[in-house]
PLY file of the C-alpha trace (Angstrom):
ply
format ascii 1.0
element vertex 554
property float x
property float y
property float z
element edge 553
property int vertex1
property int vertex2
end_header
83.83 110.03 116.98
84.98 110.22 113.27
81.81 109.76 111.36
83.32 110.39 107.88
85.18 106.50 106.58
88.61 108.12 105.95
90.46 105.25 104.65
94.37 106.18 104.44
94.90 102.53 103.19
96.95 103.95 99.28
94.99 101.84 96.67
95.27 101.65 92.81
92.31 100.00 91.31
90.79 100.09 88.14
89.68 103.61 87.66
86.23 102.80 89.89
85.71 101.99 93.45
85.14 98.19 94.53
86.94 96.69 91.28
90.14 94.67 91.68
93.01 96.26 93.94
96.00 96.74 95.98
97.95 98.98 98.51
100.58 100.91 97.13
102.65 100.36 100.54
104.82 98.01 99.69
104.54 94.88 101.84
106.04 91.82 100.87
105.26 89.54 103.79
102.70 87.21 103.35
100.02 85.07 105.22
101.88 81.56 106.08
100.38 78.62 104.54
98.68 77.41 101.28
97.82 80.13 99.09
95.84 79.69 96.23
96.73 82.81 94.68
93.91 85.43 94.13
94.48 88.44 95.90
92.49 91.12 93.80
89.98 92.01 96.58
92.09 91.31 100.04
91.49 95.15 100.51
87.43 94.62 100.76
87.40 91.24 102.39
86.76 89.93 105.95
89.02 87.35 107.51
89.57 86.10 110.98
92.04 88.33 111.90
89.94 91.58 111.05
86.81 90.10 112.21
85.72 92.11 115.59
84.17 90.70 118.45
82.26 92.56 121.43
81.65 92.48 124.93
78.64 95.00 125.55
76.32 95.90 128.64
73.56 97.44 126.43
73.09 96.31 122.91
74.79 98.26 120.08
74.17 98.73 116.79
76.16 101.06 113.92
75.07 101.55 109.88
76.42 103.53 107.69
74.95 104.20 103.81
76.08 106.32 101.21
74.87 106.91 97.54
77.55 107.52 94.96
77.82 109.21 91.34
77.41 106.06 88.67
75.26 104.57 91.11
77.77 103.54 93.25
75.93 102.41 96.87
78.15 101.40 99.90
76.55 100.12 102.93
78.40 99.12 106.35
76.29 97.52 109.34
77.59 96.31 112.46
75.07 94.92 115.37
75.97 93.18 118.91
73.95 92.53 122.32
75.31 90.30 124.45
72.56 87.63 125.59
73.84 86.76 128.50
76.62 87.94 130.27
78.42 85.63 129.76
77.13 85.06 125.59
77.24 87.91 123.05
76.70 87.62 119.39
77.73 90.12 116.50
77.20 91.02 113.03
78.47 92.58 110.24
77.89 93.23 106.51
79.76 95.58 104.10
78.00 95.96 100.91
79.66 98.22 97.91
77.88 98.00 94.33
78.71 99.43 90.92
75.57 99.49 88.91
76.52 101.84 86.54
80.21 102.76 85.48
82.40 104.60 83.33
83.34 102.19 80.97
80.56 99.62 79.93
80.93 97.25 81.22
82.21 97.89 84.89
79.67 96.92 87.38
81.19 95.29 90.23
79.59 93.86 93.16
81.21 92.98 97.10
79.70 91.71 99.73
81.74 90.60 102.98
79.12 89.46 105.91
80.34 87.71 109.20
78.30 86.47 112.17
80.24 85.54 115.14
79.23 84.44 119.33
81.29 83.32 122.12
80.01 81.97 125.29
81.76 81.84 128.81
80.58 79.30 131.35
79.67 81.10 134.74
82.87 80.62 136.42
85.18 81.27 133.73
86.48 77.81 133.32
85.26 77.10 129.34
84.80 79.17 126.77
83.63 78.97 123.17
84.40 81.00 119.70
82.12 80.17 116.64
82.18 82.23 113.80
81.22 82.43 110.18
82.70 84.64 107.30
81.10 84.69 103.83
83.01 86.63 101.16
81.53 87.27 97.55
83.18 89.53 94.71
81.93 89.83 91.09
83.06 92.22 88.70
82.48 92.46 85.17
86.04 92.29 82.57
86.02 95.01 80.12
89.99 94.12 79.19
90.80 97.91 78.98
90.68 100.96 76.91
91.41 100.20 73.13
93.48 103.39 73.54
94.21 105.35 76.54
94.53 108.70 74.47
90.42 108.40 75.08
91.55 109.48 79.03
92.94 112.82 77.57
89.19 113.90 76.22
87.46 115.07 79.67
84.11 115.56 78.08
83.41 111.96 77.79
81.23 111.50 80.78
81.05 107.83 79.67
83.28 106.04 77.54
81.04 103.13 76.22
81.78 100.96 73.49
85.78 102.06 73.63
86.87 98.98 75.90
88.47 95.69 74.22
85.71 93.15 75.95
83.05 95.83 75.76
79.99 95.97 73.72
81.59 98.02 70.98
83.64 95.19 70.01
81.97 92.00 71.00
79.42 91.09 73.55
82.16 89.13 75.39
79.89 89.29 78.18
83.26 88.72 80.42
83.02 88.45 84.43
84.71 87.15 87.11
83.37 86.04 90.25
85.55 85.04 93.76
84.31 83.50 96.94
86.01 83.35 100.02
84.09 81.87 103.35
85.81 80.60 106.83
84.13 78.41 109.37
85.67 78.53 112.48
84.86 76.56 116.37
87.24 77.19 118.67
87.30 76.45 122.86
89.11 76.85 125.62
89.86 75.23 128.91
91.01 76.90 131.86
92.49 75.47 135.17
94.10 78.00 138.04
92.90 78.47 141.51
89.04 80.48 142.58
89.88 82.91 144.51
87.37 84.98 147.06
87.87 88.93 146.85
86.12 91.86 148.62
85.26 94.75 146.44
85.73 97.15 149.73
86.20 95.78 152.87
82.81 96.23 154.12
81.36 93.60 151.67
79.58 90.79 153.00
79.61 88.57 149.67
83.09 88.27 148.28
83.04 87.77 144.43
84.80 84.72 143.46
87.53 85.09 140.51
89.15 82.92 138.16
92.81 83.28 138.36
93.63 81.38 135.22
96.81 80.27 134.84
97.19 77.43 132.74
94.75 76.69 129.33
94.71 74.34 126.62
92.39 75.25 123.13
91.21 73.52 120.26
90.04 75.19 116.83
88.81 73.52 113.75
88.53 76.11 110.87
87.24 75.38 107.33
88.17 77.25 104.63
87.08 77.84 100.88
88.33 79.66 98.21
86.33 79.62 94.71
87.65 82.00 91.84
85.63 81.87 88.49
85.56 83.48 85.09
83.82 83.63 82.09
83.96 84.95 79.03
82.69 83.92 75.07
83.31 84.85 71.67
86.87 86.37 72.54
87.88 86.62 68.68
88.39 88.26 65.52
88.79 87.27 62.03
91.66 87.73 60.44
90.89 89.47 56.94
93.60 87.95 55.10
93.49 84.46 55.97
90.32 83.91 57.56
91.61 82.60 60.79
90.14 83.62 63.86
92.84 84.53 66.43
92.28 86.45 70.01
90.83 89.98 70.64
93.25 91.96 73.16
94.46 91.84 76.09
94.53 88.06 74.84
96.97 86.48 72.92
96.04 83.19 72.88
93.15 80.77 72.82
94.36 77.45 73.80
90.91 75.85 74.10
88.27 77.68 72.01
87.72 81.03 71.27
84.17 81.34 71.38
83.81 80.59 75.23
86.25 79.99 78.49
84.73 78.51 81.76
87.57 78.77 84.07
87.34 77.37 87.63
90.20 77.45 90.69
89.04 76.20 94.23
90.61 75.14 97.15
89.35 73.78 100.21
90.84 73.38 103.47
90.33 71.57 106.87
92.49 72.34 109.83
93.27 71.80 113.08
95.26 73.14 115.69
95.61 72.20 119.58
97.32 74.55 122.20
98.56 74.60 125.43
99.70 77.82 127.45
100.36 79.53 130.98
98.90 82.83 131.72
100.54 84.81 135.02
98.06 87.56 136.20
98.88 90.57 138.81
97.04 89.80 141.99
94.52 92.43 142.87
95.47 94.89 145.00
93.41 97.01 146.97
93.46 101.31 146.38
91.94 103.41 149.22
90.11 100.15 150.35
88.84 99.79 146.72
89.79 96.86 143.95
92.21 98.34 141.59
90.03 97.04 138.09
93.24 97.45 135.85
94.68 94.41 138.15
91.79 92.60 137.35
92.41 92.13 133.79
96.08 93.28 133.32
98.24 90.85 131.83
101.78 89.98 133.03
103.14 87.32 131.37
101.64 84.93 128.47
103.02 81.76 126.32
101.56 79.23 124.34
102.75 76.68 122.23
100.68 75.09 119.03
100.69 72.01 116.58
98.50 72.73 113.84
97.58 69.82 110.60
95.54 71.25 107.92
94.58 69.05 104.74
93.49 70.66 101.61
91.74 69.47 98.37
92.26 71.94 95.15
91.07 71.45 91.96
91.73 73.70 88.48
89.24 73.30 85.51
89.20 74.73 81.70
87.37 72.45 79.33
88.57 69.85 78.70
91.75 70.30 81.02
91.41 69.07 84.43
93.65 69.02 87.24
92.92 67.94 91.13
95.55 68.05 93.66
95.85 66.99 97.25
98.14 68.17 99.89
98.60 68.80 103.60
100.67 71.03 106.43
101.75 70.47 109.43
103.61 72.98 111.71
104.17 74.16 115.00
104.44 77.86 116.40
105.09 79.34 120.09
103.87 82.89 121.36
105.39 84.81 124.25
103.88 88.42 125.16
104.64 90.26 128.81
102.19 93.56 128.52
102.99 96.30 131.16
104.62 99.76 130.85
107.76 97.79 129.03
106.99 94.80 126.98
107.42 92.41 124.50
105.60 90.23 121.75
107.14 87.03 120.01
105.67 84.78 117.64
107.04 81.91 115.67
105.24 79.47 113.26
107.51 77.03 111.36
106.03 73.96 108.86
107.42 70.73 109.74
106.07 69.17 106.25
103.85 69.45 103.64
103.28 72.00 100.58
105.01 74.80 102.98
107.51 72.52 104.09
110.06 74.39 105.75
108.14 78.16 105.48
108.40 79.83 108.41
107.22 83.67 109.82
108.73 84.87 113.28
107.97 88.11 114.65
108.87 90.40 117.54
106.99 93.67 119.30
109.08 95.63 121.87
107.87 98.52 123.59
108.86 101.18 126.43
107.55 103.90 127.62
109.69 107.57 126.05
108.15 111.10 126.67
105.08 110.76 128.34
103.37 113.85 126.76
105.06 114.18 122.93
106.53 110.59 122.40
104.74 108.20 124.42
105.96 105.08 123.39
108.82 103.77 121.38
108.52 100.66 119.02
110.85 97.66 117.57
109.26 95.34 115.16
111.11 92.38 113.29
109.70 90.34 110.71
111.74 87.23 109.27
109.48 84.98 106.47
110.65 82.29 104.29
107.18 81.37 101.86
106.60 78.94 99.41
104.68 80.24 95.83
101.12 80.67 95.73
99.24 77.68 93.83
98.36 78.83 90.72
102.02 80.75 90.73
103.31 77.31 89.87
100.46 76.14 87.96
97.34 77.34 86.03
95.39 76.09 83.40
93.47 78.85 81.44
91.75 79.25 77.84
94.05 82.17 77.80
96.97 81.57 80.17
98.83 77.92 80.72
102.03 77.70 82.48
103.73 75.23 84.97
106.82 76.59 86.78
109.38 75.51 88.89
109.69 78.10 91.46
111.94 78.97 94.67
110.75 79.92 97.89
110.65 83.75 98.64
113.02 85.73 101.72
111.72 88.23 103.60
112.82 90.40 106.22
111.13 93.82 107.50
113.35 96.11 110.51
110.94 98.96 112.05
111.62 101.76 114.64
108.84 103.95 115.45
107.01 106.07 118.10
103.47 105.99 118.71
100.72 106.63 121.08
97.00 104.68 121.52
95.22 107.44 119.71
96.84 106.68 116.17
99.74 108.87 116.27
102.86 106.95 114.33
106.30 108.70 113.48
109.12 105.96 112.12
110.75 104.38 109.75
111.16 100.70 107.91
113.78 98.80 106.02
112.55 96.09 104.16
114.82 93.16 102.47
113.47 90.49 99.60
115.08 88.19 97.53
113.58 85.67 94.59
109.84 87.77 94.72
107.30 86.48 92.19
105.91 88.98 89.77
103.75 89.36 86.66
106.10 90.66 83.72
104.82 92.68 80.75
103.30 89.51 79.45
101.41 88.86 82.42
103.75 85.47 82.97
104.79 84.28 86.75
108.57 85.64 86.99
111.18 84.98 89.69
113.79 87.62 90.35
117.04 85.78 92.38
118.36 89.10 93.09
117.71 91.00 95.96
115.60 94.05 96.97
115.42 96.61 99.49
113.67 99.24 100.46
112.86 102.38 102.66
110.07 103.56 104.20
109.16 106.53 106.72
105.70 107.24 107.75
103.64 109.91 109.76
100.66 109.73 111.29
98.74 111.77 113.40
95.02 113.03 113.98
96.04 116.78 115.04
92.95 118.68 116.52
92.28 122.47 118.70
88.96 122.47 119.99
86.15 121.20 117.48
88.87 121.00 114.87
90.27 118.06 113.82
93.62 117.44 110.87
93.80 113.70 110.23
97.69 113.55 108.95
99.08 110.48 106.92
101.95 110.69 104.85
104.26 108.23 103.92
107.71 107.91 101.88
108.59 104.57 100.46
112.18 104.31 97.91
113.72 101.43 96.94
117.91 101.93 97.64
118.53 99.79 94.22
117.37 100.48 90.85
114.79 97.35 91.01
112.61 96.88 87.35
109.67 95.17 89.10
108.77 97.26 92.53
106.86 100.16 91.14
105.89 102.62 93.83
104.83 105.99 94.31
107.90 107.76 96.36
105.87 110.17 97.98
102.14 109.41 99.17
99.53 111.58 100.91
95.97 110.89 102.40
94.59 114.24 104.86
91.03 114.46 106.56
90.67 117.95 108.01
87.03 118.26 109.34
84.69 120.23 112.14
82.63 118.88 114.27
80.15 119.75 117.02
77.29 118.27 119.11
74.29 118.83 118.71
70.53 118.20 120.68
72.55 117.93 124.27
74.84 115.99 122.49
72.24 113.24 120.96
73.63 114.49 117.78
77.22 114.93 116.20
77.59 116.44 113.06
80.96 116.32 110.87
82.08 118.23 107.99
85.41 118.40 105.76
86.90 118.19 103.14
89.40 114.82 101.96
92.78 115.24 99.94
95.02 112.64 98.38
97.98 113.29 96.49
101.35 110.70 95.36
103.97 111.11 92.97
104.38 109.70 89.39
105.47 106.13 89.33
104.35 103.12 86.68
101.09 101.89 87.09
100.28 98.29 87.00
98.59 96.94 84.05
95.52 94.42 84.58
94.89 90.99 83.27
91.32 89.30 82.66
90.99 85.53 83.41
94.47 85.31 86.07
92.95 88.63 87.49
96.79 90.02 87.78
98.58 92.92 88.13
101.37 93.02 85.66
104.51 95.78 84.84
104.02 97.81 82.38
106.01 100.24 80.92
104.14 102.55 78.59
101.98 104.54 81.10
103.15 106.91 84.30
100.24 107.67 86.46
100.22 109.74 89.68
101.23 113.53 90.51
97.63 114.93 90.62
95.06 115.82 94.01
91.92 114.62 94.76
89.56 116.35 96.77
86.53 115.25 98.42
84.10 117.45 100.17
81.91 115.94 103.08
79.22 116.21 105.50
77.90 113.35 107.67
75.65 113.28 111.05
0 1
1 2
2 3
3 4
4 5
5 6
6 7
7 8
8 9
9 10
10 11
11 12
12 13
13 14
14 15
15 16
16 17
17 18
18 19
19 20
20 21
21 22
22 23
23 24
24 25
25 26
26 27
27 28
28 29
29 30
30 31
31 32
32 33
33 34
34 35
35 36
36 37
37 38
38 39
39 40
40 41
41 42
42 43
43 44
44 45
45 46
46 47
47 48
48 49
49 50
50 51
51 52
52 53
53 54
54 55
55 56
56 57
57 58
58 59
59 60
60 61
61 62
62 63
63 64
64 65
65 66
66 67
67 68
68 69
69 70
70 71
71 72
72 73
73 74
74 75
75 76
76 77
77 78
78 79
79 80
80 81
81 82
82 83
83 84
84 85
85 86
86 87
87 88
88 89
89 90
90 91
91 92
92 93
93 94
94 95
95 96
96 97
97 98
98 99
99 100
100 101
101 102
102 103
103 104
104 105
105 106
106 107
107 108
108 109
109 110
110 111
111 112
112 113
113 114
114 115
115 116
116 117
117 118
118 119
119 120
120 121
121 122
122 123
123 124
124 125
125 126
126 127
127 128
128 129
129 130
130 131
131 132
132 133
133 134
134 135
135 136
136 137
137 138
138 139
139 140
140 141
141 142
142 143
143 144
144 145
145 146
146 147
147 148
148 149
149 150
150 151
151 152
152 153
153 154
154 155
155 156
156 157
157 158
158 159
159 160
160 161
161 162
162 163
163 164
164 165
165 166
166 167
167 168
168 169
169 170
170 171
171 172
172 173
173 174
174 175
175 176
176 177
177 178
178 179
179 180
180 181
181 182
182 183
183 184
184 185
185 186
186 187
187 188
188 189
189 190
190 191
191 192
192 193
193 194
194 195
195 196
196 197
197 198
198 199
199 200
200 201
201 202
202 203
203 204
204 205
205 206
206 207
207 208
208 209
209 210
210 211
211 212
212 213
213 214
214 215
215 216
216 217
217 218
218 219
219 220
220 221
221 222
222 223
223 224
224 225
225 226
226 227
227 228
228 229
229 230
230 231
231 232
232 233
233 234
234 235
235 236
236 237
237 238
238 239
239 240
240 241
241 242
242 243
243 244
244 245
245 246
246 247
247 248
248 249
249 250
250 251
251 252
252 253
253 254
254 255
255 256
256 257
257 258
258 259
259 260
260 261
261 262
262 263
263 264
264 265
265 266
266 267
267 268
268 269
269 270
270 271
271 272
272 273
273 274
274 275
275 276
276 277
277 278
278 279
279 280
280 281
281 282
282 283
283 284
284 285
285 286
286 287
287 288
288 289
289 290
290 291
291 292
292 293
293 294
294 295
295 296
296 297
297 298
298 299
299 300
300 301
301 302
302 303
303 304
304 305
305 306
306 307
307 308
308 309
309 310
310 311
311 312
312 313
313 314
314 315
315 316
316 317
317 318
318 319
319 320
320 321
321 322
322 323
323 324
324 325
325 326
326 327
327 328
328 329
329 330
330 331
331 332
332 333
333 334
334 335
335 336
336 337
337 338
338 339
339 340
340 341
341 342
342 343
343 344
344 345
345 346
346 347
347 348
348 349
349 350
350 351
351 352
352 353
353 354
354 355
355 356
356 357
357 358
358 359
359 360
360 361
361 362
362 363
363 364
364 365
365 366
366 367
367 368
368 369
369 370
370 371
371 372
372 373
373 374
374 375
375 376
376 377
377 378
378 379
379 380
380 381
381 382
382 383
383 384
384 385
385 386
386 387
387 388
388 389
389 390
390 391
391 392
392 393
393 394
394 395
395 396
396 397
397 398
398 399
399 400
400 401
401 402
402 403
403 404
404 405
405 406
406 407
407 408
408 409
409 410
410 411
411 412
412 413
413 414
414 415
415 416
416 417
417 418
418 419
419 420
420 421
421 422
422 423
423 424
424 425
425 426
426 427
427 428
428 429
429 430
430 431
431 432
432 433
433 434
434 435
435 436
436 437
437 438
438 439
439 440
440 441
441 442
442 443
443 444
444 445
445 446
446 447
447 448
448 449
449 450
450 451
451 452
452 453
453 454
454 455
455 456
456 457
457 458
458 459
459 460
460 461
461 462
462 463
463 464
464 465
465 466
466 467
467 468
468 469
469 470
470 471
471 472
472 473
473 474
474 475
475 476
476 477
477 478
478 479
479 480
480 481
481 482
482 483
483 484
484 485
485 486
486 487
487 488
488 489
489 490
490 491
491 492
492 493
493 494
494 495
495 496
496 497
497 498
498 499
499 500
500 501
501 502
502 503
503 504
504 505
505 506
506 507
507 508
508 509
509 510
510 511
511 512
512 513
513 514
514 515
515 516
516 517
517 518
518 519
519 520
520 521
521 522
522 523
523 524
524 525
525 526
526 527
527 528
528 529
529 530
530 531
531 532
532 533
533 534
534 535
535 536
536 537
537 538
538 539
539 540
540 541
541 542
542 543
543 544
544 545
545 546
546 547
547 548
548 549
549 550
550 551
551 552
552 553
């Protein structure tokens, strides 16, 4: 019933909410397949993996609004019926805007919206997914303070005309703008025998059930990626020899420094076809009474794939322009076996193409521990070989050019942890990495050949004695090497501790707490306009400081 959006996810952005980010938990394991190579908002977007679906009796609908200091206005909606019993349909739409900020300029603007429906034929045989995701990001590119001493002067409410693309230097009027939007259609075909059941054994009408057993799907997903940005009049004059050379953060205009127009899309098509075998536990009858769990408990599940995708990218920056084609083709298997013990393995490996020879495989085992303080014990594995994003190995920029030749990345993740299904989590991680790309103190594509690894332990746990509630997460990541590029917080801390109570015979909950966050010093990330990076640095330590937030929500 937790009204209040606690978000324990560790970010470090760019001193305002919904402008460029990333997790501080380190993760080095990556999506498989092309990557263009923007990243800067993957912690506000919508994708097909975090996309929810529904199954409702009664339609449902949840919104959520909240008006900021700076003008800051989030807004979360989320709305599902199902039409039929067989058809539902859903949306959702996350809206966060920056209209005002403390360094001009600063506005930022995301928008994530998804509409999705799936559709079951009466007796179970067919069934369809369609969905559509529509991502859009803007954000306006101030280049930084001119000098971060500014920070130490509290009384500055606002610190116009002090940033390098600001209006105090130039009316640079910089801005970036990213799109990111999936199509997706996918079906399923199910074969298995129909068989007649009796609810209790004085029914007249049995109800006839699908026992599926073996399937075979199609999907066809389109995806598009579009990163732009702008900028103009990015110069100075030199006093002594009239030249005009680059304001900071640039260094260089390659083109022309009174305007850049860059442009990075990608587009792809794919296609995957699958063929599996489900095993389902017959029903069984309790005190003359279908057991429901038997219904819909799953034993044992496998399915292998083939998937082809194609994809069209294109870079631009007057008067460069580059347009590339390439394709992937690779095959995965999936094995699962849910009960009170079980098991999940996946595998996806590309055959050929731009991630020739890539692969991810993963495994989940599980079994039950102390019922009433440990419930469940966990294994996880993780083993990923990944070639380079896109525009690691090539970009053409006003600012930025490079072309690199670039090895693929290792990966491998060990995790042991208990757990319970109310979001309790006690455990540990090792994680393992050799040649990583980074962004070194020149915001240039490097590859490390050495190796990497490091620790992690975690707690979790929502802790709560009658109306009470303490919403734990703490987390302690170290690398076991001295490693110059993996900068991370050792310690980090995220708490929720609220009350709450109904209200109205319960036709009304109220909430109210208080939020604290806390990690330890460690070197933040610089930022980079146009490749919208984030780079080492090693002038600045950030960190080792609270932040409270007091709340009340109904």
């Amino acid at each position: 019933h937790q009204i209040q959006k606690f978000d324990p996810a560790y970010l470090q952005d760019l001193g305002s909410t919904g402008t460029p980010a990333f997790s501080l938990l380190w993760d080095p394991i990556k999506t498989p397949g092309f990557d263009l190579g923007f990243h800067q908002w993957d912690v506000y977007k919508l994708t097909p993996e975090n996309m929810p679906m529904y199954n409702t009796q009664n339609p449902f609908g949840e919104f959520f609004y909240v008006q900021g200091d700076k003008d800051i206005q989030s807004f979360f909606g989320t709305f599902t019926q199902n039409i039929r019993p067989y058809w539902n349909y859903s949306i959702h739409y996350n809206l966060l805007n920056t209209n005002s900020s403390y360094y001009d300029p600063q506005q930022t603007a995301v928008s994530a919206f998804d509409i999705n429906s799936w559709y079951q034929s009466p007796g179970g045989r067919y069934m369809a997914i369609v969905s559509g995701i529509f991502n859009k990001f803007s954000a306006d590119e101030n280049g930084g303070l001119t000098n971060d001493a500014q920070l130490l002067n509290s009384s500055n409410a606002t610190l116009t005309g002090t940033v390098n693309l600001g209006p105090g230097i130039l009316p640079t009027a910089a801005k970036q703008t990213y799109l990111e939007d999936y199509l997706t259609l996918k079906q399923y075909y199910r074969v298995g025998p129909v068989t007649p059941i009796k609810v209790h054994d004085t029914d007249t009408v049995a109800a006839k059930i699908l026992k599926p057993e073996y399937f075979i799907s199609h999907c066809f997903e389109y995806h598009y990626t579009n990163y732009q940005y702008t900028d103009a009049s990015v110069y100075t004059t030199n006093p002594y020899t009239g030249a005009d050379v680059p304001i900071p953060p640039f260094v260089n205009n390659f083109f022309s420094p009174y305007q850049t127009n860059d442009i990075y899309l990608a587009r792809e098509y794919s296609n995957s076809i699958a063929i599996g075998h489900a095993v389902f536990n017959h029903p069984v009858k309790v005190n003359k009474k279908i057991d429901s769990t038997a219904l819909s408990r799953q034993a044992l599940f496998y399915q292998v794939f083939l998937k082809y995708s194609y994809i069209a990218t294109s870079q631009s920056s007057s008067p460069l322009f580059d347009q590339e084609y390439y394709d992937n083709t690779s095959a995965g298997i999936e094995i699962s076996n849910y009960s009170k013990a079980g098991f999940a393995i996946k595998g996806e490996y590309f055959l050929e193409g731009f991630n020739r020879n890539d692969y991810l495989v993963s495994a989940h085992l599980y079994v039950p521990f102390l019922t009433k303080i440990l419930p469940r014990f966990n294994i996880d594995l993780k083993a990923q070989q990944s070639t380079p994003a896109y525009t690691d190995y090539l970009f053409y920029g006003n600012h930025f050019l490079w072309e690199n030749n670039l090895q693929k990345s290792r990966c491998a993740e060990a995790s042991a942890y208990f757990s319970d299904s109310f979001g309790f989590r006690l455990g540990g991680s090792i994680i393992t990495a050799s040649d990583l790309i980074y962004y070194d103190t020149l915001s240039q594509p490097r590859e490390n050949p050495g190796n990497v690894t490091l620790f992690k332990a975690y707690f979790s746990k929502d802790i709560h004695f009658g109306h009470f509630h303490f919403l734990n997460n703490i987390t302690f990541q170290r690398p076991l090497s001295d490693v110059y590029y993996v900068r991370v917080p050792e310690w980090l801390i995220r708490t929720s501790y609220y009350y709450e109570h109904f209200l109205f015979k319960k036709a009304l909950l109220i909430q109210g707490g208080f939020d604290f966050s806390y990690s330890t010093l460690y070197y933040g990330y610089g930022y980079m306009p146009e490749i919208s990076k984030f780079y080492l640095q090693d002038k600045t330590i950030i960190g080792n400081y609270q932040v409270w937030d007091v709340w009340l929500a109904a």
